[in-house]
MDTraj code that builds the backbone (N, CA, C; nanometers):
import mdtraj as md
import numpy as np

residues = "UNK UNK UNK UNK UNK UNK UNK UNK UNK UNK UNK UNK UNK UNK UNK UNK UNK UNK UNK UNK UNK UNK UNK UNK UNK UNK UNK UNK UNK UNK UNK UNK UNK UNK UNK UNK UNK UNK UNK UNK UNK UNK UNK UNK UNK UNK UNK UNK UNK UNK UNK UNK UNK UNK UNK UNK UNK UNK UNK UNK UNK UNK UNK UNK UNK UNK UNK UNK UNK UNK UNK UNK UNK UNK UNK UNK UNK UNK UNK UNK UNK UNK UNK UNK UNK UNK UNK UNK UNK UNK UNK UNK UNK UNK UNK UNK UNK UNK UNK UNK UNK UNK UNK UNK UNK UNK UNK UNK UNK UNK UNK UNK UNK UNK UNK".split()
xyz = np.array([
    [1.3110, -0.6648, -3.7136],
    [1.3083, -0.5265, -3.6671],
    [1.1835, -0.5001, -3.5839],
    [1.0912, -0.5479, -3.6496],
    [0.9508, -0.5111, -3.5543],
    [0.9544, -0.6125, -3.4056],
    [1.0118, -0.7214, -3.4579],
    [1.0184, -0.8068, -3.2792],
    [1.1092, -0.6967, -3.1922],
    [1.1869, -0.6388, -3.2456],
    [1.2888, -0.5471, -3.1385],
    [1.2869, -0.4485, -3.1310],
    [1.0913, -0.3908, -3.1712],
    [1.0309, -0.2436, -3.1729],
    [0.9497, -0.3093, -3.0414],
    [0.9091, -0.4077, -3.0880],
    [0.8168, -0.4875, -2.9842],
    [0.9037, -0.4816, -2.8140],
    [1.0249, -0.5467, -2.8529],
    [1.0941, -0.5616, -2.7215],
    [1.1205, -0.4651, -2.6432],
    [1.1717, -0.3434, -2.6932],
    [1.2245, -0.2257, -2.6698],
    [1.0611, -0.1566, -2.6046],
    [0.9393, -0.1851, -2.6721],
    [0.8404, -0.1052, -2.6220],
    [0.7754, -0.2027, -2.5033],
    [0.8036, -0.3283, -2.4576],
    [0.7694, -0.4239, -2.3568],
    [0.8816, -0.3590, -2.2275],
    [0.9992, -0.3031, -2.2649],
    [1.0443, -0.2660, -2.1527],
    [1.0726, -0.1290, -2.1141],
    [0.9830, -0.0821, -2.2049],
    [0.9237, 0.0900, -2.1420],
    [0.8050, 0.0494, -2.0559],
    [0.6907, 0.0007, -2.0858],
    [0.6166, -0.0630, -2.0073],
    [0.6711, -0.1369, -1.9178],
    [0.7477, -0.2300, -1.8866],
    [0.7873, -0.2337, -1.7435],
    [0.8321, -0.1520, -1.6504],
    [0.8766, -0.0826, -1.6822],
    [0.9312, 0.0590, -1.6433],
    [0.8058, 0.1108, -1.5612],
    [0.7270, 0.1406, -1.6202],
    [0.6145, 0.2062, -1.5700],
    [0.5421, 0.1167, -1.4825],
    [0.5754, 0.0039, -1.5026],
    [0.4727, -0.0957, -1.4206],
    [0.5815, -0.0923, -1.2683],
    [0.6824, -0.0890, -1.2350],
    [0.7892, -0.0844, -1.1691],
    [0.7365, 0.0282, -1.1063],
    [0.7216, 0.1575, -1.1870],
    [0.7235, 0.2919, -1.0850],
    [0.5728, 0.2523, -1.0328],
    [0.4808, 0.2510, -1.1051],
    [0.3517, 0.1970, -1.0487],
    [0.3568, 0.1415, -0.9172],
    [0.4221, 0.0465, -0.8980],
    [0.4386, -0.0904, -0.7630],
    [0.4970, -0.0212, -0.7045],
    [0.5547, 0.0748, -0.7354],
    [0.6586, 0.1775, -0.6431],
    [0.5579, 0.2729, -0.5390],
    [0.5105, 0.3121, -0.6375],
    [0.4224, 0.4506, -0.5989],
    [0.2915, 0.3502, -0.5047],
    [0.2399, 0.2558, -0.5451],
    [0.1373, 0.1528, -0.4505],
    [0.1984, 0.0824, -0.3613],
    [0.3221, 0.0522, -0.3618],
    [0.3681, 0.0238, -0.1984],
    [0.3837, 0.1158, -0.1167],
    [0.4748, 0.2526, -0.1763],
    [0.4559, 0.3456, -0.0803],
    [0.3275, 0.3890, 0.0037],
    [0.1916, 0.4184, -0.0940],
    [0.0482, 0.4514, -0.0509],
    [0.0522, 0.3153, 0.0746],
    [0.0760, 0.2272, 0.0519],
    [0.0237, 0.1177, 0.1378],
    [0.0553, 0.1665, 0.2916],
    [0.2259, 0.1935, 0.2913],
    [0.2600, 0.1967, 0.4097],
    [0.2856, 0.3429, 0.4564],
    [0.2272, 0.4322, 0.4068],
    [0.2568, 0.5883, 0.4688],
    [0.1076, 0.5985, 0.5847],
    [0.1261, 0.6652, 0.6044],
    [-0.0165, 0.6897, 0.7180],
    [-0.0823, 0.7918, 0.6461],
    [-0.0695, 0.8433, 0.5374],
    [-0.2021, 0.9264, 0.4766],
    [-0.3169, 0.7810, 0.5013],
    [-0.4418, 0.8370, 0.5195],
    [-0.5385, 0.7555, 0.5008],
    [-0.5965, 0.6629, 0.5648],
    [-0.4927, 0.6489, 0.7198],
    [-0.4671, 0.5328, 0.7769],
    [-0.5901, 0.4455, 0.8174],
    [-0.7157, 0.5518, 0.8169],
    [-0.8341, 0.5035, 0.8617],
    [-0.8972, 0.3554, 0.7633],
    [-0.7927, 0.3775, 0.6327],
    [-0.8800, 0.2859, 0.5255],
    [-0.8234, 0.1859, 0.5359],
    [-0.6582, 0.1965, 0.5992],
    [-0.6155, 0.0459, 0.6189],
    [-0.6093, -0.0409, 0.7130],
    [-0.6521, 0.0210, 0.7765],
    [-0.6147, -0.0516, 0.9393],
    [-0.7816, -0.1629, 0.9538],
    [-0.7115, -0.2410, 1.0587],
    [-0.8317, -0.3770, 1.0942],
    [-0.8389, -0.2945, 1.2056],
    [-0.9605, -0.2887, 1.2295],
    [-1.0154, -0.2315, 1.3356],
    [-1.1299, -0.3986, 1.4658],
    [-1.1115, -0.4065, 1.5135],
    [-1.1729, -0.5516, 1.5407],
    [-1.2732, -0.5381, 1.6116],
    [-1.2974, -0.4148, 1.6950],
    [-1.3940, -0.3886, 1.7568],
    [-1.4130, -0.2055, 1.6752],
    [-1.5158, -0.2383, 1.6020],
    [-1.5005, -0.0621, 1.5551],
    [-1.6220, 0.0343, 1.5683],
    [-1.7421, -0.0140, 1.7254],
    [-1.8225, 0.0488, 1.8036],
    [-1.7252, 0.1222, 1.8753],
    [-1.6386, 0.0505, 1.9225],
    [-1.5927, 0.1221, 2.0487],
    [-1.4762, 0.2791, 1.9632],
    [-1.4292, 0.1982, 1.8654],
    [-1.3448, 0.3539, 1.7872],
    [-1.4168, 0.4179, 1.7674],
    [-1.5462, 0.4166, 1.6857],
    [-1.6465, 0.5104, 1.6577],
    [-1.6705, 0.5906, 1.7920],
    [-1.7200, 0.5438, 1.9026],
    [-1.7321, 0.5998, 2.0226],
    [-1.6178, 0.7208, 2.0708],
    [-1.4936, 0.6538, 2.0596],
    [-1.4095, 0.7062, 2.0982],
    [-1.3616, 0.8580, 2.0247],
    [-1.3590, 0.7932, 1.8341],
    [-1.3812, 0.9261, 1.7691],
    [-1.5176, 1.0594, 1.8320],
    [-1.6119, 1.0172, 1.8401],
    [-1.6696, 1.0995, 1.8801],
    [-1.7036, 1.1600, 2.0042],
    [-1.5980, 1.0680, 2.1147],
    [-1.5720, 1.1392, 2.1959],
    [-1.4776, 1.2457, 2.1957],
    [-1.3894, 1.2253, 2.1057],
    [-1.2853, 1.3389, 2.1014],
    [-1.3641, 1.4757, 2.0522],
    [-1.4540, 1.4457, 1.9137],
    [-1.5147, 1.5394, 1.8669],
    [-1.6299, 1.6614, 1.9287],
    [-1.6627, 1.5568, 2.0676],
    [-1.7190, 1.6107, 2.1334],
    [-1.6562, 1.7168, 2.2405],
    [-1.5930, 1.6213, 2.2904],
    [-1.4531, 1.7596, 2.3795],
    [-1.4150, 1.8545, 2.3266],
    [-1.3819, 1.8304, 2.1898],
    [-1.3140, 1.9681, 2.0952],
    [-1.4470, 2.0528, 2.1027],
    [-1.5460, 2.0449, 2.0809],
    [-1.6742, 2.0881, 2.0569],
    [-1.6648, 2.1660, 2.2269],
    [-1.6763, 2.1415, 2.3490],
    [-1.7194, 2.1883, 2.4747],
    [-1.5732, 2.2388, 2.5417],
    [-1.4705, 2.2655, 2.3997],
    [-1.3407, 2.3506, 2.4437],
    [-1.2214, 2.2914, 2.5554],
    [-1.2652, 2.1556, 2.4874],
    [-1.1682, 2.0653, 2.5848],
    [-1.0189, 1.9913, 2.5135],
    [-0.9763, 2.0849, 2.4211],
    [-0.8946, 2.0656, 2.3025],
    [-0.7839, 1.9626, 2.3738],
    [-0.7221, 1.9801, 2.4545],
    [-0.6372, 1.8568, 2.5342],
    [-0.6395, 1.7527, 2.5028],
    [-0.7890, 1.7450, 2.5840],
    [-0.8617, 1.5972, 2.6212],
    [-0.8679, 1.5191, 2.4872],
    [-0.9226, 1.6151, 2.3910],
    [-0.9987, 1.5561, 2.2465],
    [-0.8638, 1.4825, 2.1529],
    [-0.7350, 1.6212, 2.1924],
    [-0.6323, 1.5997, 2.1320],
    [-0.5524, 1.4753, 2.1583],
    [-0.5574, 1.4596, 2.3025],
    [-0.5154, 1.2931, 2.3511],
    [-0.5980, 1.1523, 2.2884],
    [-0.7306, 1.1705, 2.2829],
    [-0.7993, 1.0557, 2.2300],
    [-0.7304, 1.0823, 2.1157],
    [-0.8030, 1.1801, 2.0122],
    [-0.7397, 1.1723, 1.8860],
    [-0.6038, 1.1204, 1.7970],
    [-0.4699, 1.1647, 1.8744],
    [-0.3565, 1.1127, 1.9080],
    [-0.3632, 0.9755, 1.9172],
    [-0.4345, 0.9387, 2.0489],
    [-0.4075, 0.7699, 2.0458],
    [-0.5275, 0.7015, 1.9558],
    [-0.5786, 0.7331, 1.9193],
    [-0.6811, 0.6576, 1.8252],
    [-0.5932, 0.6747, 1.6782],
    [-0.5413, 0.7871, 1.6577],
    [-0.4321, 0.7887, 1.4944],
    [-0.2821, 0.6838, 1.5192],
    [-0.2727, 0.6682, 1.6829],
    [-0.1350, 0.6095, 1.6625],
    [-0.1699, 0.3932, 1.7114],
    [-0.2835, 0.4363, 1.7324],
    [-0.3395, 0.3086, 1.7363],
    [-0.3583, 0.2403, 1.5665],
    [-0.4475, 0.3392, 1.5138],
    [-0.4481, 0.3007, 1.3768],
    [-0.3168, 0.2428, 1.2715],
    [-0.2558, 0.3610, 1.2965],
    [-0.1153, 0.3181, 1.2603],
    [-0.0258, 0.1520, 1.2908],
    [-0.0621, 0.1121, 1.4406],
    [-0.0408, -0.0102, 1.4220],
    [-0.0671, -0.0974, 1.4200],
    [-0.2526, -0.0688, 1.3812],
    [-0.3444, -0.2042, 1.3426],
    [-0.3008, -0.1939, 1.2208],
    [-0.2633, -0.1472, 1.1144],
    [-0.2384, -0.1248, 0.9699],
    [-0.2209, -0.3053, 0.9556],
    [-0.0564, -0.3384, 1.0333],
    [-0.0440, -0.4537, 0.9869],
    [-0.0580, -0.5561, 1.0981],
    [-0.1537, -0.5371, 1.1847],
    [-0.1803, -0.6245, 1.2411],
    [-0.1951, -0.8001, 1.2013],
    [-0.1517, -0.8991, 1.3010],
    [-0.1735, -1.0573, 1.1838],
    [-0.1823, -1.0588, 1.0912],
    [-0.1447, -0.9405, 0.9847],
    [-0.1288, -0.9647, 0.8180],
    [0.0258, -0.9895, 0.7597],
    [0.0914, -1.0001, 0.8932],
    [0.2544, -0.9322, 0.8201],
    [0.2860, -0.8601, 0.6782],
    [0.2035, -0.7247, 0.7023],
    [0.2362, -0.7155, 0.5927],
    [0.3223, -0.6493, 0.5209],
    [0.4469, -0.6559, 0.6072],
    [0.5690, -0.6644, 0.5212],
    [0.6069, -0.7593, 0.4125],
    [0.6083, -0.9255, 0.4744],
    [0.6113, -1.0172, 0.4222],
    [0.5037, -1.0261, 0.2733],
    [0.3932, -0.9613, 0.2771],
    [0.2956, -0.9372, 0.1637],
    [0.3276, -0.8846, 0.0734],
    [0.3922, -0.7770, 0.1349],
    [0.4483, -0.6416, 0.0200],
    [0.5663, -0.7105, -0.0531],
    [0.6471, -0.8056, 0.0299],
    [0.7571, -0.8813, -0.0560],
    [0.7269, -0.9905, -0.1475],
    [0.6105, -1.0947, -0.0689],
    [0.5531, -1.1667, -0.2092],
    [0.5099, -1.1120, -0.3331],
    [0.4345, -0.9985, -0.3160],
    [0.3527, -0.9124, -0.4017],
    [0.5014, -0.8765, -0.4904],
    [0.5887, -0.7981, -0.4757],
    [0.7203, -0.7600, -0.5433],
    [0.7591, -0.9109, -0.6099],
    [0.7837, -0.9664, -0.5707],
    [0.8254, -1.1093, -0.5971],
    [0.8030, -1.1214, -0.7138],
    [0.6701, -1.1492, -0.6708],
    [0.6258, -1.2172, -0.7872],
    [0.5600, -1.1242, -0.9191],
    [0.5844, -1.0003, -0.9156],
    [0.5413, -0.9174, -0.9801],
    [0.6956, -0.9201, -1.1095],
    [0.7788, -0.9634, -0.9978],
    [0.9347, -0.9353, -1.0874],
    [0.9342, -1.0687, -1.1401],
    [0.9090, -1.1544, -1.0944],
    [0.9212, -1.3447, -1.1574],
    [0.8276, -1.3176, -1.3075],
    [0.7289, -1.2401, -1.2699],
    [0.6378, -1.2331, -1.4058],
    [0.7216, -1.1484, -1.5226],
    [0.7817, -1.0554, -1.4863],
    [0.8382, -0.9803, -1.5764],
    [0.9510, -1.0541, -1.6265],
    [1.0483, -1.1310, -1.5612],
    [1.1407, -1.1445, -1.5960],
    [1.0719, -1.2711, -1.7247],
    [0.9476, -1.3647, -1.6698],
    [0.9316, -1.4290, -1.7794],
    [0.8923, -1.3868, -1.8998],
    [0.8326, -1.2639, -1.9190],
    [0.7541, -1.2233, -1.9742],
    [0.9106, -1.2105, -2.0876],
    [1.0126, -1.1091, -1.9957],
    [1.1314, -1.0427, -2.0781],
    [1.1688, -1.1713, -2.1451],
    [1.1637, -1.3165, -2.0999],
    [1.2294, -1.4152, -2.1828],
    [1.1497, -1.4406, -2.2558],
    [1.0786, -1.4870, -2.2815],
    [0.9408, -1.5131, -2.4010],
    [1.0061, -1.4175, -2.5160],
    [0.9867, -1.3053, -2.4578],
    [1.0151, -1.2120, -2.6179],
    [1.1991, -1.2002, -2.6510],
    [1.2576, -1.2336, -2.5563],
    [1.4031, -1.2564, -2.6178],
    [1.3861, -1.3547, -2.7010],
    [1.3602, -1.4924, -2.6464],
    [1.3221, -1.5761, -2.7205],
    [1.2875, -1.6052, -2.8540],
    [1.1789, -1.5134, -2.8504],
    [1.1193, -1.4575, -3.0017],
    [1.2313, -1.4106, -3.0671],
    [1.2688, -1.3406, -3.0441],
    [1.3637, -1.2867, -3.1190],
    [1.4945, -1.3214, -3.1183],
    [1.5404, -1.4205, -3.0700],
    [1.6368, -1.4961, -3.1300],
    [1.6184, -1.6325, -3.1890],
    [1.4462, -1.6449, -3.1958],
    [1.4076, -1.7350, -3.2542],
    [1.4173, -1.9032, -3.2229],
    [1.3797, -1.8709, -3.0841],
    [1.4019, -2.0378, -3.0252],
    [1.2547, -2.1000, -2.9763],
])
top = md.Topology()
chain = top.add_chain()
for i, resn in enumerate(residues, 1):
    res = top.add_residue(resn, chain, resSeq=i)
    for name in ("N", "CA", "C"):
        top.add_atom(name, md.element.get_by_symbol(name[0]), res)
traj = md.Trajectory(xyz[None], top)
């Protein structure tokens, strides 16, 4: 009885570990934040560029500032996965997150049918 209090509470915890990987792949690939994910390779010249926009907005040149700004957020956006494929990442990462569980789920069947 207690191995199949055990089992039953190993796959509420997966559960949660599932929505977890859920909720951290999504963060990965939404553009909230984009500044934290992206490879930036030269990042004098973005800095520059950010503060050129900031500066235009500043001397009422909202356009101008709004165009850098624009292409510096939609630039970011597709350094995100620049040479990382990281689609292909996000699928190893799943992968093998599920290969672990599923062993994990046999171990304790196991147990409990006593092999």
């Amino acid at each position: 009885m207690e191995d199949l209090e055990q089992f039953i509470n190993k796959l509420k915890e997966e559960s949660k570990t599932d929505e977890e990987i859920a909720q951290l792949v999504s963060e990965l690939i939404n553009s909230k934040d984009v500044e934290l994910k992206t490879q930036i390779d030269n990042p004098v010249l973005i800095s520059l560029m950010d503060t050129l926009a900031d500066y235009l907005a500043d001397r009422n040149l909202q356009q101008s500032s709004n165009l850098i700004a624009n292409l510096l957020f939609h630039f970011r956006v597709n350094m995100v996965s620049y040479k990382r494929k990281s689609r292909e990442e996000y699928i190893k990462a799943l992968i093998g997150v599920r290969e672990e569980k599923e062993e994990k789920e046999e171990q304790i069947l196991k147990k409990l049918l006593g092999k």
